[in-house]
C-alpha positions in Angstrom: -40.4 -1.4 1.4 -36.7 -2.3 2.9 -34.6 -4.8 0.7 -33.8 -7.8 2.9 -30.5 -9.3 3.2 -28.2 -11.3 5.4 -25.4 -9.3 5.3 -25.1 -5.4 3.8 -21.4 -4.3 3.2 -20.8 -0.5 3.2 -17.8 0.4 0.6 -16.8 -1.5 -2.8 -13.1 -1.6 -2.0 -10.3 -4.6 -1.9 -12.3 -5.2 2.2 -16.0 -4.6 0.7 -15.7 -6.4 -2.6 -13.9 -9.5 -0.9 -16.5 -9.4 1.5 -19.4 -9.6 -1.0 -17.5 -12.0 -3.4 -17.1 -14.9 -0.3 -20.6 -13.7 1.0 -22.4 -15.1 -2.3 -20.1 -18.1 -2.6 -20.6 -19.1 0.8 -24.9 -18.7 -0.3 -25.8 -15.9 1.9 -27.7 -13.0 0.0 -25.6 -10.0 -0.1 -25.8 -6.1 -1.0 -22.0 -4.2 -1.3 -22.7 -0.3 -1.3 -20.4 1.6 -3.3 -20.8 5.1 -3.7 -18.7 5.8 -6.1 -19.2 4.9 -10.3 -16.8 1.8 -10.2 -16.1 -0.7 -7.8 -12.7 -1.4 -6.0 -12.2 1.7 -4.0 -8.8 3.5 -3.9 -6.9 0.8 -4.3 -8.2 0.0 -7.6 -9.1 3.4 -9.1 -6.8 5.9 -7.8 -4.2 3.8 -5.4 -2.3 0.4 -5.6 -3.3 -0.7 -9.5 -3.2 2.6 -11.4 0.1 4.0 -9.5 1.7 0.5 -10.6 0.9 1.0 -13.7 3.1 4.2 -14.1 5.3 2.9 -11.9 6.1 -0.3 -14.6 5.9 2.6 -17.2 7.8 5.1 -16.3 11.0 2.2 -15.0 10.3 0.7 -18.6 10.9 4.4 -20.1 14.1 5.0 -17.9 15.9 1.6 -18.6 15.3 2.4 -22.7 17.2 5.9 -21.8 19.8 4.3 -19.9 20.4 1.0 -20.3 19.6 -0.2 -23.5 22.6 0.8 -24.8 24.8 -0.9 -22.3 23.3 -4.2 -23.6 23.7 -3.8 -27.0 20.6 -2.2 -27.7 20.1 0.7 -30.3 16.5 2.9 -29.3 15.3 6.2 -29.9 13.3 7.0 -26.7 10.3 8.9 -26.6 7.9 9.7 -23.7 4.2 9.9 -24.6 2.9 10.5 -21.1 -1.1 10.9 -22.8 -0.7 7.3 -24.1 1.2 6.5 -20.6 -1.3 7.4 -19.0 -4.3 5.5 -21.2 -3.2 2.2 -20.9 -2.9 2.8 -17.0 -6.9 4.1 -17.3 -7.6 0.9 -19.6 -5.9 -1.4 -17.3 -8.7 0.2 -14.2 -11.1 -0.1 -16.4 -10.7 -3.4 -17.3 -10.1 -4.7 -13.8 -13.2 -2.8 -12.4 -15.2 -4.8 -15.2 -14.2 -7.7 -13.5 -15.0 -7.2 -10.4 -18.6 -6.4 -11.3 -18.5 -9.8 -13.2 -17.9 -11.3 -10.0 -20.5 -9.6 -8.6 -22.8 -11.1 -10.7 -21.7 -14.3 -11.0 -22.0 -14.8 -7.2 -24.9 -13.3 -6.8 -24.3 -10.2 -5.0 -26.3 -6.9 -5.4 -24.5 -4.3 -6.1 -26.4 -1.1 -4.7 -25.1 2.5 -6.1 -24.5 5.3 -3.6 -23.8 6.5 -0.5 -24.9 4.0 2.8 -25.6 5.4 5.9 -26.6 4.0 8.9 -30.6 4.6 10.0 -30.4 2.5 12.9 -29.5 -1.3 14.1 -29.8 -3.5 11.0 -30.4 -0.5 8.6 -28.7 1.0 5.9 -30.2 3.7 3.8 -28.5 4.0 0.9 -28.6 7.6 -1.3 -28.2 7.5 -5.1 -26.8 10.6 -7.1 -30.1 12.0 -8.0 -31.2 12.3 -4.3 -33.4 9.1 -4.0 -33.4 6.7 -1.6 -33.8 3.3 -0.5 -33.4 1.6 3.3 -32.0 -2.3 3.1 -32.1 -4.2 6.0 -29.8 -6.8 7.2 -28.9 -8.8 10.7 -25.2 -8.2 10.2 -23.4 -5.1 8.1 -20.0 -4.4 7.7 -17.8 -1.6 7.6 -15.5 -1.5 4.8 -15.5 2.3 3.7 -11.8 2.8 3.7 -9.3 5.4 3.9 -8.4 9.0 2.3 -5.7 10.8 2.0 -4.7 12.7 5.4 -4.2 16.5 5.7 -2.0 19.2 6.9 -2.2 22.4 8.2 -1.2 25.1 5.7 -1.3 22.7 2.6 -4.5 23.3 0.8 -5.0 20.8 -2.2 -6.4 21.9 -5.2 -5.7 18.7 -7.3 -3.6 21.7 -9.6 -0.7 22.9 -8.3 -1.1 21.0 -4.6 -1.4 17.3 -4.9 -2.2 13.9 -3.5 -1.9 10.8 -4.7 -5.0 10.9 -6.6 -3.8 14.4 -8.4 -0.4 13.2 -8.9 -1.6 10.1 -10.7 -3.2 12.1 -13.6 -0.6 15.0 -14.0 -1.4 16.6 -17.6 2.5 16.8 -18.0 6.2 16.2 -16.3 6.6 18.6 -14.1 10.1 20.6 -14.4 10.3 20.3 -10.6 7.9 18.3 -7.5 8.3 18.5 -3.7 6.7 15.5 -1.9 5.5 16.1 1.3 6.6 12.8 3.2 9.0 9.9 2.8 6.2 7.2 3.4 5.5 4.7 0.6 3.2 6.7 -1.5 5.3 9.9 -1.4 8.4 7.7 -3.1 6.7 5.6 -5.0 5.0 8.4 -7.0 7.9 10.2 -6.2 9.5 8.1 -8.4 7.3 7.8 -11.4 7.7 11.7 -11.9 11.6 11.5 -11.3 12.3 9.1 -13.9 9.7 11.0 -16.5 11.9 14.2 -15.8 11.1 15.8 -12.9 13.2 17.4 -10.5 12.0 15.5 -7.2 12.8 17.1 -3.4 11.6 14.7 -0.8 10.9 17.1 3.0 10.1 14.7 5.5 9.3 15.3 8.9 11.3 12.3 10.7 14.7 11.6 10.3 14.6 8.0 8.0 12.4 7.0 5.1 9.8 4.5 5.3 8.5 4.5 8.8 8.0 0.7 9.9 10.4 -0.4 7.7 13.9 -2.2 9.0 16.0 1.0 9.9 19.0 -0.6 7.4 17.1 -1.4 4.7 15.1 2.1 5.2 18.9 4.0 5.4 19.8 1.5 2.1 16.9 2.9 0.1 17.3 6.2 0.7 20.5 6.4 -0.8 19.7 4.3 -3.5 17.2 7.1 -4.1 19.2 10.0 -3.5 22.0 8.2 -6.2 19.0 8.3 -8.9 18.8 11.5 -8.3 15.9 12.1 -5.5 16.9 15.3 -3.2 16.0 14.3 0.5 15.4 17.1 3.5 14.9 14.8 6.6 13.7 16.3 10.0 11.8 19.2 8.6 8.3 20.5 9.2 6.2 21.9 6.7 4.7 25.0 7.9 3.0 26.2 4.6 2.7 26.5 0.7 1.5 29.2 -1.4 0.0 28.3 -4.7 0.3 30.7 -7.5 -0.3 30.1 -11.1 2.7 29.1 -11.9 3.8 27.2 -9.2 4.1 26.5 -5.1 6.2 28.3 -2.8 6.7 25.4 0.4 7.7 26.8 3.4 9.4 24.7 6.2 11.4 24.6 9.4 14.2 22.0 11.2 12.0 20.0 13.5 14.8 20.5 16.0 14.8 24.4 16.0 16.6 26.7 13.5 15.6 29.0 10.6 12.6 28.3 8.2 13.3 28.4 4.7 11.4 27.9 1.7 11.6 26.5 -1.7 10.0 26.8 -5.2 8.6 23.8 -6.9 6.0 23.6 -10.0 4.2 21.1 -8.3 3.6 19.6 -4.8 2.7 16.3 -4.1 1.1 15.8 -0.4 1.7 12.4 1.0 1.2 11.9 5.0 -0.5 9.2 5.1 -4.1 8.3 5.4 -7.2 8.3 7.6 -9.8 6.4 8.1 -13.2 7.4 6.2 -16.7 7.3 8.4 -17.9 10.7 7.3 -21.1 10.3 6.9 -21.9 7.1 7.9 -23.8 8.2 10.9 -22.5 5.6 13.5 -24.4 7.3 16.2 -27.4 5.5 15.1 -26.0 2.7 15.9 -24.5 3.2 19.2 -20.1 3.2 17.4 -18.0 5.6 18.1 -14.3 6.2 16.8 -11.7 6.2 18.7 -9.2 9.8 19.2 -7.9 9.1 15.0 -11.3 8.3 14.1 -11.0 4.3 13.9 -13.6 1.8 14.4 -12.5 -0.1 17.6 -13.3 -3.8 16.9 -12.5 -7.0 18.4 -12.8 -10.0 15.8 -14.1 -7.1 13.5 -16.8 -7.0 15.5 -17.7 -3.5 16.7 -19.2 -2.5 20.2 -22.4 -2.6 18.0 -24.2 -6.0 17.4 -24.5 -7.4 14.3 -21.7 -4.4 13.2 -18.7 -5.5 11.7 -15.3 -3.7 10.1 -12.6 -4.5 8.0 -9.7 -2.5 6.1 -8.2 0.8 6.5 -11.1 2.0 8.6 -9.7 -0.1 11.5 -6.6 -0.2 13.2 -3.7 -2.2 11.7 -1.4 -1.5 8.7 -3.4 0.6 5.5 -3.0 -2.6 3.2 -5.4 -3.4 0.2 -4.1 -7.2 1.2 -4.5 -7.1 4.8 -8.1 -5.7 4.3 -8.6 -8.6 1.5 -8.1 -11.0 4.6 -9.7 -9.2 7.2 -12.9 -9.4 4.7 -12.9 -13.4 4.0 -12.4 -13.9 7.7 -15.4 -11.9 8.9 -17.7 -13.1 6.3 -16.5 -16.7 7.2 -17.3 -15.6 10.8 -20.6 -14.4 10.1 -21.7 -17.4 8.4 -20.3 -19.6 11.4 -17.3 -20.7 10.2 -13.7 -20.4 11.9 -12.2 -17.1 9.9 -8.5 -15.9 11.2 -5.9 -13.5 9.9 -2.6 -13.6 11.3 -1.2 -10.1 11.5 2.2 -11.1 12.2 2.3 -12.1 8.6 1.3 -9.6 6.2 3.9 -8.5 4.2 4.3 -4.5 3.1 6.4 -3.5 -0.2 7.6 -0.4 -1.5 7.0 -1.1 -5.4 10.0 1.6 -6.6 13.3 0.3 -8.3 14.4 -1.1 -6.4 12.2 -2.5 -4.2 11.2 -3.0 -0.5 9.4 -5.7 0.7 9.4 -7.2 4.5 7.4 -9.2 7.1 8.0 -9.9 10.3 9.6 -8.0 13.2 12.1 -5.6 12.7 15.5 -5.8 14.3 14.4 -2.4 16.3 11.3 -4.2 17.5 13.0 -7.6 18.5 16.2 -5.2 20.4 13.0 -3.3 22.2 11.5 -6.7 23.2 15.0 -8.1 24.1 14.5 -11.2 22.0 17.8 -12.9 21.4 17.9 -13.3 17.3 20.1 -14.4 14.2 20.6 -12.8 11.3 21.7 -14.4 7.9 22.6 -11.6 5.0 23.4 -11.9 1.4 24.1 -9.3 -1.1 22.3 -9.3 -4.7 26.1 -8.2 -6.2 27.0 -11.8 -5.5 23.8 -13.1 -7.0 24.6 -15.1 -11.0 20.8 -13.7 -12.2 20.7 -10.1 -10.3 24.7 -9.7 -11.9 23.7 -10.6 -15.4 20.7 -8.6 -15.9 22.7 -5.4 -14.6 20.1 -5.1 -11.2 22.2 -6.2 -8.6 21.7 -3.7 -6.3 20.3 -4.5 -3.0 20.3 -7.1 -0.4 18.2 -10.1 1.5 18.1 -10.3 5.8 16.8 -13.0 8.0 16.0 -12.5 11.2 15.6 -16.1 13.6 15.0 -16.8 16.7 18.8 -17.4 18.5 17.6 -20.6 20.1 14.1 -22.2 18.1 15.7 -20.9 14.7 12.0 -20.3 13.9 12.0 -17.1 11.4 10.7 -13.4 13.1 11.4 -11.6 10.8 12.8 -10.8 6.6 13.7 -8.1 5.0 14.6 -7.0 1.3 16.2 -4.3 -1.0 16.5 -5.5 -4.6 15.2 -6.3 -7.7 11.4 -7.4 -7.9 11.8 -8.5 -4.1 7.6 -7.8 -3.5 7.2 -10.6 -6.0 9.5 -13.0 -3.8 8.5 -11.8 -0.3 6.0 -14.5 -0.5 8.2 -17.4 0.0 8.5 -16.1 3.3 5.4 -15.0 3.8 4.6 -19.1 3.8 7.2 -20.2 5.2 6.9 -18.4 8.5 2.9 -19.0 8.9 4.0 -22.7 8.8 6.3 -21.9 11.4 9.6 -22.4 9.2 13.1 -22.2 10.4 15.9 -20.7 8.4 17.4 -23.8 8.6 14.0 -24.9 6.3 14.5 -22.2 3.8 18.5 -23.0 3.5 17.9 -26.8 2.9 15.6 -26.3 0.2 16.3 -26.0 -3.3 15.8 -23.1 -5.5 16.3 -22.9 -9.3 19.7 -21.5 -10.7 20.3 -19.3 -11.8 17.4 -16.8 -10.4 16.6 -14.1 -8.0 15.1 -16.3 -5.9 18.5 -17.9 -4.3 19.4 -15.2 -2.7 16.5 -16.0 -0.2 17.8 -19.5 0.4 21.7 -17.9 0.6 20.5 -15.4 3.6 18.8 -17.9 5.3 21.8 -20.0 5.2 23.8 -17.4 6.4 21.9 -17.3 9.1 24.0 -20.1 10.4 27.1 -18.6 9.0 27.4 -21.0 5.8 26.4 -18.7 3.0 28.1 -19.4 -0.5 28.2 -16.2 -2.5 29.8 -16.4 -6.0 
């Protein structure tokens, strides 16, 4: 006999958990199918938490090396990537534990295996030992995710040929790494094997970094990267790689025409980007189809099917554990009749490297294409007290505003723990905020943090560096 519910969810990540969590505190009986052992999806598992953790590691490792000393410091440095990489498994572990307290504490079901649509209001979920069971529900949403996108030529074998989930659990530095894309996960993992001692190429297909991104910022980080030591080949298609027991031989070619070349690396890291993940799911029963890149068209996140929602990476707008955090409250909150909205001019994306990127808003390439007439207010972290003092002063703040309203479009940041302050704007601008709002209010000295308030007064041309 089918288990009855009011709403199913399909996938345990940051969109399927969210979803459940507000389902049961909002008193509506709710099943989340997760196929795989633990809940929280990529992001949790093999994405956004662990690759954070060896990011904070591996910068902590790098600043003993090199700048202890500087400050008056005396270490001998070590690197014990087995431990390095234990507390990043102990800090999964403990946050998938917490999820599943969640779970139960709001009441929702957590069903193990792999859902699969038998028809309008059915799921039928399959466990690991072949059983099955159907549950039933007048409204299910999609939240199955993303994976990691392939290319021709590159076969991954989680060995010598990576992606992020390989390169996250790397037995040992590799003497050398190639990274297949200049996108946020290729440089921020990337990174992590740089500073542990790897010799890191970067072959990118387009000419810039970060695609998305402001162009300046983009152009800024990319030679902050290429100072620490990161090799960039920009324009370049990848054509093949040849796996061998002791290494990968990449081969590649200018996009613009010319010779192909190749180059030896111990280890490459594949990194193009993700797609969305409904193998499987059998959405033919239920009358969905994906569109030409194998989305799930929705309006609302409500698919062409009734009672069929989506959320996350496995609809269209940016691959964000956040933005699918706040597609999943709003479509619970409009299941259950209730006014749920998520204002995609506002979600914020960050580059979590050293230094790092953050931004939100338009770009001052999108706001030229649209002919909007705009403002922008700069100010360099060199000429920030805090930044200065604790030797990180690389990096800057910009604020896009409107030429006449003033009203913020758009902010964008190179620095020091900028993700951390991104937020401030992040507020600001869904309250409508002018720079003028952000300049006239007072920030704590002497911190990071004022260099938001001194680009936003430059905005109107009275900035006071130091």
């Amino acid at each position: 006999m089918a288990q009855q519910y009011d709403v199913v969810i399909i996938g345990g990540g940051p969109g399927g958990y969210n979803a459940a969590i507000r389902a049961g505190q909002l008193g509506l009986s709710v099943a989340c199918v997760e196929k795989r052992r633990t809940l929280g999806g990529t992001c949790l598992n093999v994405g956004c938490i662990p690759s954070k953790a060896l990011l904070h590691a591996s910068e902590l490792y790098e600043t003993a090396r090199k700048d202890f000393a500087n400050l008056g410091i005396r270490a001998t440095v070590s690197l014990d990537l087995p431990q390095m990489q234990k507390q990043k498994d102990d800090s999964v572990t403990a946050l998938t534990k917490g999820i599943e307290f969640l779970f139960k504490k709001n009441k929702v079901d957590w069903i193990k295996g792999a859902g699969r649509f038998g028809g309008p209001g059915q799921v039928i979920v399959r466990a690991d030992d072949g059983s099955e069971q159907t549950l039933t529900a007048k409204n299910i949403v999609i939240a199955t995710g993303s994976e990691p996108s392939r290319l021709p030529g590159v076969e991954v074998d989680q060995r010598r040929i990576v992606d992020s989930t390989g390169a996250l659990a790397l037995p040992s530095v590799p003497k050398s790494m190639i990274v297949i894309g200049a996108g946020i996960i290729g440089l921020e993992l990337g990174s992590v094997w740089r500073r542990l001692g790897a010799e890191v190429t970067v072959v990118e297909y387009l000419d810039r970094t970060i695609p998305g991104a402001d162009a300046e910022i983009a152009m800024a980080f990319q030679r902050s990267l290429t100072k620490q030591g990161m090799i960039f080949k920009m324009g370049q298609k990848v054509t093949g790689a040849r796996a061998t027991e002791f290494g990968v031989t990449l081969t590649y070619e200018p996009v613009a025409g010319g010779p192909a070349q190749s180059q030896d690396a111990e280890v490459v890291l594949l990194a193009v980007g993700r797609r969305p993940n409904t193998e499987g799911l059998n959405l033919a029963a239920v009358g969905v189809t994906p569109d030409a890149r194998g989305f799930i068209p929705a309006d609302h996140f409500k698919t062409s099917a009734p009672g069929v929602w989506v959320v996350g990476d496995v609809t269209h707008g940016p691959m964000l554990a956040h933005k699918a955090e706040d597609e999943a409250v709003a479509c619970i909150e409009l299941i259950a009749g209730k006014a749920g909205h998520v204002n995609y001019d506002i979600i914020p994306g960050v580059v979590y490297s050293a230094p790092e990127v953050a931004w939100v808003g338009k770009t001052e390439e999108e706001l030229k294409a649209k002919g909007v007439a705009y403002k922008v207010g700069k100010f360099p972290f060199t000429a920030n007290s805090r930044a200065k003092v604790n030797h990180e002063a690389e990096g800057f703040v910009k604020v896009l505003a409107d030429a006449k309203t003033d009203r913020i479009l758009g902010v964008h940041m190179l620095g020091p723990q900028v993700g951390e302050m991104i937020g401030e704007y992040c507020v600001a601008m869904e309250f409508a905020a002018a720079s003028e709002d952000v300049a006239r209010t007072c920030h704590p000295h002497p911190t990071r943090s004022e260099a938001l308030r001194q680009a936003a007064m430059g905005v109107e041309g009275w900035t006071m560096q130091a």
